[in-house]
Structure formats: structure tokens, C-alpha cells
C-alpha positions as CSV (number, residue, x, y, z in Angstrom):
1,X,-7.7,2.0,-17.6
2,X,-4.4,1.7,-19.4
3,X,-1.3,1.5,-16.6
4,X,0.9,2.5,-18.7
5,X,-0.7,5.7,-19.3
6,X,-0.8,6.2,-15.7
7,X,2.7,5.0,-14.9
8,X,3.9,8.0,-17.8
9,X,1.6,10.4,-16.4
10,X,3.1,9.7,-13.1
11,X,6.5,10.5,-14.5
12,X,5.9,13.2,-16.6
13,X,3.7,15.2,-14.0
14,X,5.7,14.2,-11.2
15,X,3.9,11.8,-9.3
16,X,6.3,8.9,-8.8
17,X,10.2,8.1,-10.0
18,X,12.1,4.7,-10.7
19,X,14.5,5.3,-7.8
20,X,18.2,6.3,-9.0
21,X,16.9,6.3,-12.4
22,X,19.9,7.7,-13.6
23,X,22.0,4.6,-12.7
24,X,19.6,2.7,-14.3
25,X,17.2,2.3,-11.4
26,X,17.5,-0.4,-8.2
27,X,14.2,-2.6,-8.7
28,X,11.8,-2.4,-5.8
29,X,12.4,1.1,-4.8
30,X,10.7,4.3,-6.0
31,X,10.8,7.8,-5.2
32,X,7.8,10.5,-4.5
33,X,8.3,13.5,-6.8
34,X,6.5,16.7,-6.4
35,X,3.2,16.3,-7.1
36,X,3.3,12.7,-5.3
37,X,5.4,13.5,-2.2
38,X,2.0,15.7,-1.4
39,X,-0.7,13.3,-2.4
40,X,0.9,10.5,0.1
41,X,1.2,13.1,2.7
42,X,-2.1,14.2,2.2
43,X,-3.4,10.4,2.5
44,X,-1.4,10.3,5.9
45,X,-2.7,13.0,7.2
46,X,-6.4,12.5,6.3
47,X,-5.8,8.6,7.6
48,X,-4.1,10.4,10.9
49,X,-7.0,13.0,11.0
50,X,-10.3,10.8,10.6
51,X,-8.8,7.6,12.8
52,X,-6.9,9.5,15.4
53,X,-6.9,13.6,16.3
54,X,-10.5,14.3,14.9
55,X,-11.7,11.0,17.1
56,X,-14.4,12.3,19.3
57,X,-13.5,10.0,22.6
58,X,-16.7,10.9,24.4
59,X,-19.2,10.0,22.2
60,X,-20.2,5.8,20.9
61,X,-19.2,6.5,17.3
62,X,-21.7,4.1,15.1
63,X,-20.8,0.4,15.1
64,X,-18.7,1.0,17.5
65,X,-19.5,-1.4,21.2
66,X,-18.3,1.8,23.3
67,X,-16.4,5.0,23.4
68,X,-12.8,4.4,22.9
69,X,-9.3,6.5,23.2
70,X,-6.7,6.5,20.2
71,X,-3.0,7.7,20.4
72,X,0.1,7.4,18.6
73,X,3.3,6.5,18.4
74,X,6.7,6.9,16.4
75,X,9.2,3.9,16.9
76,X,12.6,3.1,15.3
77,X,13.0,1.4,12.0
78,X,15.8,-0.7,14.0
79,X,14.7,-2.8,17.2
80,X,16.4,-5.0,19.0
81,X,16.8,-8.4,17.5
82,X,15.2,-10.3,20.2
83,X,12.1,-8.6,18.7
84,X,11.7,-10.3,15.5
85,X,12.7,-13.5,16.9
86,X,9.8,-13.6,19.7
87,X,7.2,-12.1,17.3
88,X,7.8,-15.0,14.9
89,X,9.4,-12.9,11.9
90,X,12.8,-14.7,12.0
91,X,12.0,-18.0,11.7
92,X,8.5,-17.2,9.4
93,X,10.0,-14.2,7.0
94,X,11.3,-16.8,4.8
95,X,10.3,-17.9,1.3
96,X,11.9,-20.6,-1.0
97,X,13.6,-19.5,-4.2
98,X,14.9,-21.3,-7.2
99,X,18.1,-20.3,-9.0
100,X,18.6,-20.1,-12.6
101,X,22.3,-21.1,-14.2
102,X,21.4,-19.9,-16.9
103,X,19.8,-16.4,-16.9
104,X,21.2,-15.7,-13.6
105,X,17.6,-15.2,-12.4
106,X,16.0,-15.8,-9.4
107,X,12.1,-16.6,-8.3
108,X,9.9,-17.6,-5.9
109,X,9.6,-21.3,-5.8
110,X,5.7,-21.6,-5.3
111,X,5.0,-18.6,-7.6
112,X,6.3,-20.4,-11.0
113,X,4.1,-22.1,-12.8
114,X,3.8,-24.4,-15.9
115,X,2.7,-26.6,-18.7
116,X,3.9,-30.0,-19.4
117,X,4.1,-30.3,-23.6
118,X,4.8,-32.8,-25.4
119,X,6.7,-32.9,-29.5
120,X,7.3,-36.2,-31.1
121,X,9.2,-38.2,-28.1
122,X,10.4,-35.5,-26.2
123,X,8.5,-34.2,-23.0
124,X,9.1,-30.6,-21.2
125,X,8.0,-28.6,-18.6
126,X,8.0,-25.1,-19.9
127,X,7.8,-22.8,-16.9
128,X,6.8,-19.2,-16.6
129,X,6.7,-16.2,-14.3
130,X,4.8,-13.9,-16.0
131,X,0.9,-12.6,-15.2
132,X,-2.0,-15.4,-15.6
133,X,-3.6,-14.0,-18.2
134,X,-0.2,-13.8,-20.7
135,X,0.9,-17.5,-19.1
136,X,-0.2,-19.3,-21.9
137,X,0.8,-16.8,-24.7
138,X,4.5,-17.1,-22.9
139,X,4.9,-20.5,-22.9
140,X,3.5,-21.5,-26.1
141,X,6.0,-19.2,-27.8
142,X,9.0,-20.5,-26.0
143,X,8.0,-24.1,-26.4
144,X,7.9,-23.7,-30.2
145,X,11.4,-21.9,-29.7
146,X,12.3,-24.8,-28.0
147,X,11.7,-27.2,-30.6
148,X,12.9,-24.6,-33.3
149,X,9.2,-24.8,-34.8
150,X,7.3,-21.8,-36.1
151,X,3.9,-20.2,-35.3
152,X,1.9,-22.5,-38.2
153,X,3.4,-25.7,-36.2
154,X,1.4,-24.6,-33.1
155,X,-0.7,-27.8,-33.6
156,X,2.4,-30.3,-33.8
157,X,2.9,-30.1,-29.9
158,X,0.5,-31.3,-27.6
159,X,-0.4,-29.8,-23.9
160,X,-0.7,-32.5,-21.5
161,X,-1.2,-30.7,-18.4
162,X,-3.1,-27.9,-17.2
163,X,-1.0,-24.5,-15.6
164,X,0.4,-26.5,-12.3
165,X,3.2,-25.1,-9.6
166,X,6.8,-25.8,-10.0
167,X,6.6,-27.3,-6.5
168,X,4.2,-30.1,-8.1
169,X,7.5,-31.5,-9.3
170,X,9.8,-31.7,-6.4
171,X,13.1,-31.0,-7.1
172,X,13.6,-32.6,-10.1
173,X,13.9,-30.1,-12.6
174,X,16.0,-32.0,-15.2
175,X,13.1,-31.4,-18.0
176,X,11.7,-27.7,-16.6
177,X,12.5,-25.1,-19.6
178,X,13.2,-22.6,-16.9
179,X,11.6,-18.9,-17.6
180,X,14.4,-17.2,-19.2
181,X,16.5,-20.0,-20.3
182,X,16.7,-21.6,-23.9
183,X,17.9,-24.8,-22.2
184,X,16.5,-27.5,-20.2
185,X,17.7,-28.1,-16.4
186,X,18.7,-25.0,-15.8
187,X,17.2,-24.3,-12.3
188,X,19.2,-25.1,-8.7
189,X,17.4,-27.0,-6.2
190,X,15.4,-24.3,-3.7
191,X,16.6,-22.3,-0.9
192,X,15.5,-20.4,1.8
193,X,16.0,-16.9,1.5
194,X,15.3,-14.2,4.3
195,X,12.9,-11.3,3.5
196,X,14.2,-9.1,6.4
197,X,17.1,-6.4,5.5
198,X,20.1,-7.3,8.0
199,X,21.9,-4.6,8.9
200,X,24.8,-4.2,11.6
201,X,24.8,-2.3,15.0
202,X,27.7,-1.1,15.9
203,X,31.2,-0.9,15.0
204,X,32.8,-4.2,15.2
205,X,30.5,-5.7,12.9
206,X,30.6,-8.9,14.9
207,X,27.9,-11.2,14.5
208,X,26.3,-9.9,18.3
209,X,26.2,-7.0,16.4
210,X,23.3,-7.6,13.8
211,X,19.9,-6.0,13.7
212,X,17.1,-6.1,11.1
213,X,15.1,-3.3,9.5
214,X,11.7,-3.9,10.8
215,X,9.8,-5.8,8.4
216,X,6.7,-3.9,9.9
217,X,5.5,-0.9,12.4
218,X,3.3,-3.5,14.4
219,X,5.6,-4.6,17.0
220,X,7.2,-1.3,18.3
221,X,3.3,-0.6,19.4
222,X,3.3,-4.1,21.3
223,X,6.5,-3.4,23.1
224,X,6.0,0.2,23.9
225,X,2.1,-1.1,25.3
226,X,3.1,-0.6,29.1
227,X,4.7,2.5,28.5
228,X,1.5,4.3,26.8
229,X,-0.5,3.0,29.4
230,X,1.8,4.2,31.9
231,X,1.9,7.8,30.7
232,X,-1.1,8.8,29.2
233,X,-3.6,6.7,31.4
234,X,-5.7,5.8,28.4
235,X,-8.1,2.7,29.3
236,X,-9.1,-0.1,27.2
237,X,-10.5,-0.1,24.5
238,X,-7.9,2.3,22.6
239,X,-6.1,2.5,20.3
240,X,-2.4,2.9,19.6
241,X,-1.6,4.3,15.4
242,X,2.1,4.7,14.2
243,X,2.9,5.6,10.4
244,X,6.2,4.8,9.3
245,X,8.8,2.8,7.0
246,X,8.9,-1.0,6.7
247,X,10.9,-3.3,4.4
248,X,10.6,-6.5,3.5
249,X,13.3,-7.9,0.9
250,X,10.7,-8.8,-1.6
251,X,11.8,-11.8,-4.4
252,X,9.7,-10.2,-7.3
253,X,8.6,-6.8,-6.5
254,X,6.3,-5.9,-9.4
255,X,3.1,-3.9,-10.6
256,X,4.2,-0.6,-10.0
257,X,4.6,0.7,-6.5
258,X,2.4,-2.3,-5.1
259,X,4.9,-4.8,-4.1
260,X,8.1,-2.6,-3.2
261,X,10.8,-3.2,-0.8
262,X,10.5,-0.2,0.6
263,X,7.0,1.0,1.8
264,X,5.6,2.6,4.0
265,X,2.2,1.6,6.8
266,X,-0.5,2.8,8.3
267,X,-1.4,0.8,11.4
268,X,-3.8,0.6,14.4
269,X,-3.3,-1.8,17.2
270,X,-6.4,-1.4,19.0
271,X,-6.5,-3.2,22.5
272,X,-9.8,-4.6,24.1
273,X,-11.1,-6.8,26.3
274,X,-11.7,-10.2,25.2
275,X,-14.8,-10.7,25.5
276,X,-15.8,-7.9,23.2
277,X,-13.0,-8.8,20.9
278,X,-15.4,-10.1,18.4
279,X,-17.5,-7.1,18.8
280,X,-15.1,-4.3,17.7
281,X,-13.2,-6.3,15.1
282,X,-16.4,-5.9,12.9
283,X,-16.3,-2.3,13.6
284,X,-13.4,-1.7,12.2
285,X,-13.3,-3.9,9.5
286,X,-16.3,-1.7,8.5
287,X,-15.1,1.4,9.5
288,X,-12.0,1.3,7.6
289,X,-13.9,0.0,4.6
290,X,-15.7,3.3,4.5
291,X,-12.7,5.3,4.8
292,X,-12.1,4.8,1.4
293,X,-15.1,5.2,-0.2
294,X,-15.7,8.5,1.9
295,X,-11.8,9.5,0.1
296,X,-13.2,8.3,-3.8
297,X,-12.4,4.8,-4.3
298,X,-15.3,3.2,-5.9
299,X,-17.1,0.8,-4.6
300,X,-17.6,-1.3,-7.9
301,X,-13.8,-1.6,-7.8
302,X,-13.2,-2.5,-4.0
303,X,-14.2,-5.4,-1.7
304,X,-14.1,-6.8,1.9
305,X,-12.9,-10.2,2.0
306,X,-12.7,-12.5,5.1
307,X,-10.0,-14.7,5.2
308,X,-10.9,-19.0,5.5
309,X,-9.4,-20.6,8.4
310,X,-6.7,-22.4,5.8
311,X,-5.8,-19.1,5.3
312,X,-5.3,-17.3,8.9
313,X,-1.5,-16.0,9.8
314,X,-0.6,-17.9,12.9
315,X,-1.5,-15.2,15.2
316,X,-5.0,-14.5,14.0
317,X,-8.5,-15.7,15.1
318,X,-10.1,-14.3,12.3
319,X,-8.8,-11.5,9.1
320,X,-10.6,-9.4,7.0
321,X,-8.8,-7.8,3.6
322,X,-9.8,-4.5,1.8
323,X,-9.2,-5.4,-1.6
324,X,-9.0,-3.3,-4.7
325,X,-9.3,-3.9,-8.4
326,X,-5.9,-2.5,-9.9
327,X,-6.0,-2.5,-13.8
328,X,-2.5,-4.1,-14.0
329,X,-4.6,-7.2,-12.1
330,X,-6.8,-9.7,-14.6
331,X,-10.2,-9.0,-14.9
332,X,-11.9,-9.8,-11.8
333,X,-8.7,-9.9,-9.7
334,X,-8.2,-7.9,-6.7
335,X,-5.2,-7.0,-4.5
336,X,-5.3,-6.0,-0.6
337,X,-4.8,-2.6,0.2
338,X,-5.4,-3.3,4.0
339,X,-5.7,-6.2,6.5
340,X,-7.9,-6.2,9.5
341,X,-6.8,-8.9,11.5
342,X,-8.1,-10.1,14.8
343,X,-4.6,-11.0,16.6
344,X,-6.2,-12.4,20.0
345,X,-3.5,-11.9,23.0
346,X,-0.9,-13.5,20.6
347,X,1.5,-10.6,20.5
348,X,1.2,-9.1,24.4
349,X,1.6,-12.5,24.9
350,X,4.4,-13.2,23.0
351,X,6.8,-10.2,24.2
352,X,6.0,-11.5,28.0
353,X,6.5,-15.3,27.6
354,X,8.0,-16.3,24.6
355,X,7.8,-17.2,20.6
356,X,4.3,-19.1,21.0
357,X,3.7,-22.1,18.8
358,X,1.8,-21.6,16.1
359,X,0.9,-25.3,15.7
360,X,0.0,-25.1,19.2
361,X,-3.8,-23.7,18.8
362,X,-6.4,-22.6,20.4
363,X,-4.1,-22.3,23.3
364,X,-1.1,-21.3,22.0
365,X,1.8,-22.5,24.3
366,X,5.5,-21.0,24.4
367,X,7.2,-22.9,21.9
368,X,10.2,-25.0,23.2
369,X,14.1,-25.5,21.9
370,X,15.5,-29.3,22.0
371,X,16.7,-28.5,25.6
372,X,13.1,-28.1,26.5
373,X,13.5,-24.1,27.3
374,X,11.5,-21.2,25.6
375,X,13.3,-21.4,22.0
376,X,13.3,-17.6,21.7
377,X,12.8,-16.3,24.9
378,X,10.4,-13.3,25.7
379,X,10.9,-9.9,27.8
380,X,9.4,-11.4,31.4
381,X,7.6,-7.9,31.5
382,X,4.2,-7.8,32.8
383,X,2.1,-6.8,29.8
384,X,-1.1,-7.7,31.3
385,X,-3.9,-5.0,32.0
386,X,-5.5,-3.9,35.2
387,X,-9.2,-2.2,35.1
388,X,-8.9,0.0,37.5
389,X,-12.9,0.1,37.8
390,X,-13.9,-3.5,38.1
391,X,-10.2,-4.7,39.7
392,X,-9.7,-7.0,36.9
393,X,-6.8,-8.2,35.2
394,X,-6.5,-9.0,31.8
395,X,-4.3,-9.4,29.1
396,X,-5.9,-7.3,26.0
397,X,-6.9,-8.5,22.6
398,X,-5.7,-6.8,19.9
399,X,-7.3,-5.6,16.7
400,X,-5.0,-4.7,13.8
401,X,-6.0,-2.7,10.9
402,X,-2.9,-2.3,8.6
403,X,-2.8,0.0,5.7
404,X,-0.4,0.2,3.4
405,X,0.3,4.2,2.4
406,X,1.7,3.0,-1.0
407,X,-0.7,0.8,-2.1
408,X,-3.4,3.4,-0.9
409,X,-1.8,6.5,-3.1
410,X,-1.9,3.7,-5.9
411,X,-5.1,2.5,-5.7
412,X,-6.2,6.5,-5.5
413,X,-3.8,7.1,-8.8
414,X,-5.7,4.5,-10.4
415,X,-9.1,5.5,-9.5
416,X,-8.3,9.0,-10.8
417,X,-7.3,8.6,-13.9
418,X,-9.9,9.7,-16.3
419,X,-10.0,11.0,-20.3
420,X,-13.0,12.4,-21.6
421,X,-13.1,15.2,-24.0
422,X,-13.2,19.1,-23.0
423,X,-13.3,22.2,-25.3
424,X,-9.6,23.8,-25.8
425,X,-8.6,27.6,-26.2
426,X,-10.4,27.7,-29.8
427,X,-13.5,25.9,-28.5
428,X,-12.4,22.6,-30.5
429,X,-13.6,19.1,-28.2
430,X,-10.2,17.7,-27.3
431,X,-9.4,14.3,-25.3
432,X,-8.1,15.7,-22.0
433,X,-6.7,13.7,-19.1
434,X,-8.0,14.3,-16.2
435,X,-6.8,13.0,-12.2
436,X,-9.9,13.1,-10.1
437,X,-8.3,13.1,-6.9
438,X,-10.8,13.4,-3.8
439,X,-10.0,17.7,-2.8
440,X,-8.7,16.3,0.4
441,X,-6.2,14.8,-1.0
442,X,-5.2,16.6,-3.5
443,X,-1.7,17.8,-4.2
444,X,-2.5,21.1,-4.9
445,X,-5.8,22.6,-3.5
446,X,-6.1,25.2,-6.0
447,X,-4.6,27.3,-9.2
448,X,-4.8,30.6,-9.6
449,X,-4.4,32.4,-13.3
450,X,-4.3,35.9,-14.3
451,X,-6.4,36.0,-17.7
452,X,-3.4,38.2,-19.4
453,X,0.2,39.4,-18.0
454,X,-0.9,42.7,-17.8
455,X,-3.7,45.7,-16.6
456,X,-3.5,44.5,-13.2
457,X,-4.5,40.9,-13.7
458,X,-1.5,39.7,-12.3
459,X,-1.7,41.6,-9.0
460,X,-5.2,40.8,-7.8
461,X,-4.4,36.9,-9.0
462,X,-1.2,37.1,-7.0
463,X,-2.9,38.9,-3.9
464,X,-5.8,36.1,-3.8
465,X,-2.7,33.7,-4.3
466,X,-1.1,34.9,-1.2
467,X,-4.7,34.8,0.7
468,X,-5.0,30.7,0.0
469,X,-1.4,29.9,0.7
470,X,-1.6,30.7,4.4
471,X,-4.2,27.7,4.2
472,X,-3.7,25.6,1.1
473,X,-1.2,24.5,-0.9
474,X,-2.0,26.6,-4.1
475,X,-0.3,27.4,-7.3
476,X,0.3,30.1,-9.0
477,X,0.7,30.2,-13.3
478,X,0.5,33.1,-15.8
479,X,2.4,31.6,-18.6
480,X,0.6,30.2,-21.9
481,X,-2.9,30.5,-22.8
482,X,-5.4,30.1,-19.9
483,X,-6.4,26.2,-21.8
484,X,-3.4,24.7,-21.3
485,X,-3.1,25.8,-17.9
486,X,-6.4,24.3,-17.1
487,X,-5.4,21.1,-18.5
488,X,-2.0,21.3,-16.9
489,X,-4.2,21.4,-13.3
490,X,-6.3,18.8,-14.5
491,X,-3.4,16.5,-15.0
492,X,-2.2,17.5,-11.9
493,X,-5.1,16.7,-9.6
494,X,-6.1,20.2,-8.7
495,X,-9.9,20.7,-8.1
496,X,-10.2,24.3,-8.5
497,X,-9.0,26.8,-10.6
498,X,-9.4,30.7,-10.1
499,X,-9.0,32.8,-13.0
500,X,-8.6,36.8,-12.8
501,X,-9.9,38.5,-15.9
502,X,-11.2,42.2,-17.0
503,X,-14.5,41.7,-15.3
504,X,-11.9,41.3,-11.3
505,X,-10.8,44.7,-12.5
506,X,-14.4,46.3,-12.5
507,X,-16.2,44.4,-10.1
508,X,-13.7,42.1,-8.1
509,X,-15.3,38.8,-8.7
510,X,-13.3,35.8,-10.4
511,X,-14.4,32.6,-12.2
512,X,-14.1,29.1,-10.0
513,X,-14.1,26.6,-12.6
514,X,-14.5,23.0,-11.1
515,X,-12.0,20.3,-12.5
516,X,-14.3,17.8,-12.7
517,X,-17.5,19.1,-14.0
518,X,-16.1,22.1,-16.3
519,X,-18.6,24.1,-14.4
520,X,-17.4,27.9,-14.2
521,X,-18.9,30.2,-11.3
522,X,-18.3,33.9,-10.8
523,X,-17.5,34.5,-7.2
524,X,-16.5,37.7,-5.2
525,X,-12.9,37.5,-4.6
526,X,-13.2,38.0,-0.9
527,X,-14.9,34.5,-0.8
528,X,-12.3,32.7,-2.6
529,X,-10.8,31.3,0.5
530,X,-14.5,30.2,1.9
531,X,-15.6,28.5,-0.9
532,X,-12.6,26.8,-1.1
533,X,-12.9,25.6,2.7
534,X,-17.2,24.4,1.9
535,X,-15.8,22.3,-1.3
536,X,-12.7,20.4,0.1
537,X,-14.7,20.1,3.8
């Protein structure tokens, strides 16, 4: 699948906008048009649906060790600081950037790579930041800008190096042909740079005044844990699912909406006992890996993939990723669309004692300033767990599935997008573009046409209109030939069109045509609304 043809469909068909496009755009940010606004909200909802309000709580679902409770939760963007600083965030969120003098550019130390070259007697690193598969095309044209040769001299400079990291060469980058430069030495030394947006509390704006934007929904859950169990009496195992904003001031935010600054989660913290930890993180590594096949992702194109231990976040005994193959990725590439990580009692910890010490495994012991006190100090609260049953006190594992809503409406965007060919008005085979969004999902449920503006086509299409928008989100079009709007829906998403013709008149059926299939079926207009309801389920 192209991506550009989906990133101008999106556009066109309002799916997705640069965010203040008119000021020419502020990188990392999009905004949700119409058509997309509805899909995302429909992902939320059938993600808030199937893992929380439709959970039957008194019933073992399959895989599952027991019955379990879920709830929810809707916590600030802005916490206080003390937050971040016990969870790990603000000494962890950092990343290492280099500067260029030059192009007034800046990257991500460990995410520039490069080829060593040699012409004659002179030797350069030629650096690049672009996408693996065009790294080699990219350098090999700068480096024969470099040495002012042309394409036929290709075979006058030698490679003698493979593609190695920028951080391979310390800091001396006194023969590094930075990215975007056309002259060596170019690039500043690295520095750290904070991905958390700082933002003031307040109005003195002194520096006891600073907060962050939460970088994500996790750790309101965590904090607000004795308080759900407080006033709902739910017992473990359950669940606790928040959907909400994060931000994270990404170096290179790229592909699309998949790395943003803005975005937005979908998160479980599910706490258990620990001795059945193991147990329940399989089910819902599994269970969320259905999810999205049940909702239309293929499963050619997505796979589960458990982390190695080199790879574990400080916090985890063990992490699963949903993975998906996006198009702008190279072949045989995948990027995560969820983590399922198995956080232990790190967090609950955390918030009663202190920053724990990631270096400090298995046990995991407070981790101590130069005076030899708790470096960031937790809340002293008593985040433990009492069974009520058995008299036991415990502090709860947790199990995190984290979504991303973005990345999910993306990967659904690109799993849609189909052309094939279709008959138009005149019966001629046309290439049509087609989004075959799962019905649930859909931004619209369902169009519904009037064959001609006139003999009282308009008012039965408009009265079976009126009947489906108590229930759906429907549309309603009588303008061009009945073709195009057909392949306006199709570009759309929309799974069902219902088109009134001289036939409703006599009879009162209509024609359901199917997006997908083409497949036209004359109904009785007083089913509309039920056949609607059996398709979407």
C-alpha cells in the first residue's frame, strides 16, 4: 500500500489534518477531522466496551485464571511533580541529542547512523537520518556532493565501513558530514534533552511552581489505587482502564500520526496477586492480541513479540509488544501498537517507599541520594492490599496493557485502504478506492440515497434517515448521480448504503448494497434498522 495515497485520502476525505496547517503546520501535532474524529471515538469506545462495561464479572472468561472486576478512571493531564520523580520519569525521560551549526537541526544521538568513505586521501563519515532502506541511496549522493564528483564517479570512492551509529565515534565529530550540512564538523557535542512538557503551576511562575504534562495515563491509576479500592470495594484481581492525553516531547516525530507529541492511550492496570502474576499476564497478552483481529487487522500483518531480558524497562519482569506492519516501515519491519508489560509491585511500591533502583534487581531497593536518604522520596501511604477472605496482606502485581489510540486508528487506516475495480454509473470497470473499516468502527454506519430528487423518493429516504439516526451515525446524500455517491461512502468507510428508488414507492422495499462486496439486496424498509443492527453486531 502506497502511504501517500492514504495520507491524501486522509486529507481530502477528512480523516486527519497537519495541525495549524495554515501557519504552516507545528511538527508532531495533528488534528482529527470529521470523518477521523468519529473513527478514534469509535476505536475508544469499542476498546472501552469489549475490556470494561460489556465485561461479564461473574463468569471465568477463557484464558483467564478467575473472574475478575474492571473499572475506570479519568485523571488530570497535570500531577504533582513528586509523581514523575518517584515513578522514575524525571531522571529516565531523557535522550541525548546532537546539534547541528550548520542546518540548525537537531537529532537523536543514537538514532544517526553512517558510512565511513574514503576519496583519494581524504576520509569522511557521512551521516544520515533518514529510513534504512533509503540510508545508502542518501549517503552515496551527498558523499559525491561532497567531493564535487558526479553519478559515473560512483566507483572512485571506496566504503570502508558498514552502516554504524554516530555514538560508535564518541564525540569526535571533526570528519562526520552531518545530515543536512555540506561541511564537515558541523555537529555540537551531545546533550541531554527532556521529553516531558514543563509547564508552570500557578502564578508566580517560580521555580516551586513547575509541573509536567504527564508523559503517560499509567500513574494517575497507581496513585488513585487506595481510593478505588476504597469506594467501590472491587477485589483483586481487577482492573482499573483510563483513556486519555499523554505527551512526550518527541526528538523526531515522524511516519504520520505514529510517533506524535501529542497522543492519546488506552491503558489497563490490572492488579493481582503475585503468585498468579505470571498466570494472567499471558491472558492478556492474548486477549488483547485478539482484540484486534476480532476489529480487522490482519493477522499476516501483526505480531506478538516478547521482549529479551536486555530489553526489559526497569520496572518490568517480563513485556510482550503487539506489533504491526505499517507500509511506511521496510519490508518485514513492524512497529508496536501496544505493550503488555508485567510491572511486578514496582509502581505500588514506588508511590509508598520511594524511586526504587533500577540497578537494584530482583529486589528492587529505594534508591538513595549522597546523604544516604530516599533520593526522591515516596507518599508514606499504605498501598498494600488486604484479602478480606483469607486475612492476607499483599502488595498487588500489576499487569499493564497499553494501547496507543493513535497508532490503533493508523494501523486501522492502513489496513483499510483498498483499490480494486467496480462498475461506474455507465457500467464502465473503474479503479475505486475503497476503506474497509470494520462496521463497528466505522465513521458513518450507513448512507441513505434517494434514487432521483423527486416522486417521493426523497421523503421515504429522508423518513428511513431519521429512523437510523436515533441509533447510528448515518448520512444522508441526494446530490449527483447515485455512483458517485457510492464511491463517495466507500471512500468514507461507510458499510452500507440504502438507496430509495421507484420500486420503495410501490412496494416499500429498498436496496442495501454492501461496501465491500458490491452485493445489492432488496429489503423491506421497516427492517432497515434490523439489518443494520445483525451486520455491525
Amino acid at each position: 500500500m502506497d502511504m501517500d495515497k492514504l495520507v491524501s485520502l486522509c486529507k481530502r476525505r477528512g480523516f486527519l489534518f497537519q495541525s495549524s496547517e495554515i501557519y504552516g503546520g507545528l511538527n508532531g501535532f495533528w488534528d482529527y477531522g470529521p470523518l477521523g474524529v468519529e473513527l478514534k471515538r469509535n476505536i475508544k469506545d469499542a476498546w472501552w466496551r469489549d475490556m470494561v462495561t460489556g465485561h461479564d464479572e461473574l463468569s471465568t472468561p477463557a484464558g483467564a485464571p478467575a473472574p475478575y472486576e474492571m473499572t475506570g478512571l479519568d485523571c488530570t493531564i497535570i500531577m504533582h511533580p513528586q509523581v514523575w520523580k518517584v515513578s522514575g520519569h524525571f531522571d529516565l525521560f531523557h535522550d541525548f541529542m546532537v546539534d547541528c551549526r550548520e542546518s540548525k537541526k537537531r537529532y537523536r544521538y543514537d538514532q544517526v547512523r553512517g558510512r565511513w568513505v574514503t576519496y583519494r586521501e581524504q576520509t569522511i563519515f557521512v551521516a544520515t537520518n533518514v529510513e534504512v532502506d533509503k540510508e545508502q541511496e542518501d549517503v552515496q549522493t551527498r558523499a559525491l556532493k561532497f567531493f564535487k564528483l558526479r553519478n559515473k564517479d560512483a566507483e572512485e570512492i571506496t566504503w570502508t565501513s558498514e552502516f554504524v551509529s554516530l555514538t560508535t565515534l564518541g564525540n569526535d565529530f571533526t570528519k562526520v558530514l552531518a545530515p543536512d550540512a555540506k561541511e564537515l564538523g558541523t555537529l555540537l557535542e551531545p546533550r541531554e534533552f527532556n521529553l516531558m512538557f514543563k509547564t508552570i503551576v500557578g502564578a508566580l511562575g517560580t521555580a516551586e511552581d513547575a509541573a509536567f504534562l504527564r508523559p503517560e495515563t499509567a500513574q494517575g491509576i497507581f496513585v488513585n489505587f487506595k481510593n478505588v479500592c476504597d469506594s467501590t470495594r472491587v477485589r483483586v484481581p481487577f482492573g482499573i482502564a483510563q483513556v486519555g492525553k499523554s505527551f512526550r516531547n518527541e526528538i523526531t516525530p515522524k511516519n504520520f500520526t505514529f510517533r506524535s507529541r501529542e497522543f492519546e492511550q488506552m491503558e489497563i492496570e490490572f492488579f493481582c496477586h503475585p503468585s498468579t502474576s505470571r498466570e494472567w499476564y499471558q491472558y492478556w497478552r492474548d486477549r488483547r492480541m485478539k482484540w484486534y483481529t476480532d476489529m480487522g487487522l490482519s493477522t499476516e500483518r501483526l505480531q506478538l513479540r516478547e521482549h529479551h531480558v536486555e530489553e526489559l524497562s526497569h520496572y518490568s519482569c517480563g513485556t510482550a509488544d503487539i506489533e504491526y506492519a505499517f507500509p511506511f516501515l521496510p519490508a518485514g519491519e513492524y512497529g508496536e501498537l501496544e505493550g503488555i508489560a508485567h510491572r511486578g509491585d514496582f509502581d505500588l511500591r514506588s508511590h509508598m517507599e520511594g524511586k526504587l533502583d533500577p540497578n537494584s534487581k530482583p529486589d528492587l531497593k529505594v534508591e538513595l541520594g549522597p546523604d544516604g536518604k530516599p533520593k526522591h522520596r515516596g507518599s508514606g501511604k499504605d498501598l498494600t492490599y488486604r484479602d478480606d477472605l483469607t486475612n492476607e496482606r499483599f502488595t498487588p502485581h500489576v499487569i499493564e496493557p497499553s494501547a496507543g489510540a493513535d497508532r490503533a486508528t493508523l494501523a486501522f487506516l492502513c489496513e483499510a485502504y483498498h483499490e480494486d475495480q467496480a462498475p461506474d454509473e455507465n457500467g464502465v470497470m473503474q479503479t475505486r478506492v475503497v476503506m474497509k473499516l470494520h462496521p463497528r468502527i466505522a465513521p458513518i454506519k450507513a448512507a441513505v440515497f434517494p434514487l432521483v430528487k423527486k416522486d417521493g423518493m426523497p421523503e421515504k429516504a429522508q423518513e428511513i434517515y431519521r429512523a437510523l439516526k436515533k441509533r447510528y451515525n448515518v448520512f444522508y446524500d441526494e446530490k449527483g448521480a447515485v455512483g458517485r455517491r457510492y464511491r463517495r461512502q466507500d471512500e468514507a468507510g461507510t458499510p452500507f448504503c440504502i438507496t430509495v428508488d421507484g420500486q420503495s414507492l410501490i412496494d416499500n422495499t429498498v436496496t442495501i448494497r454492501d461496501r465491500d462486496t458490491l452485493e445489492q439486496k432488496r429489503i423491506s424498509a421497516d427492517a432497515v434498522l434490523a439489518e443494520i443492527e445483525t451486520r455491525i453486531g
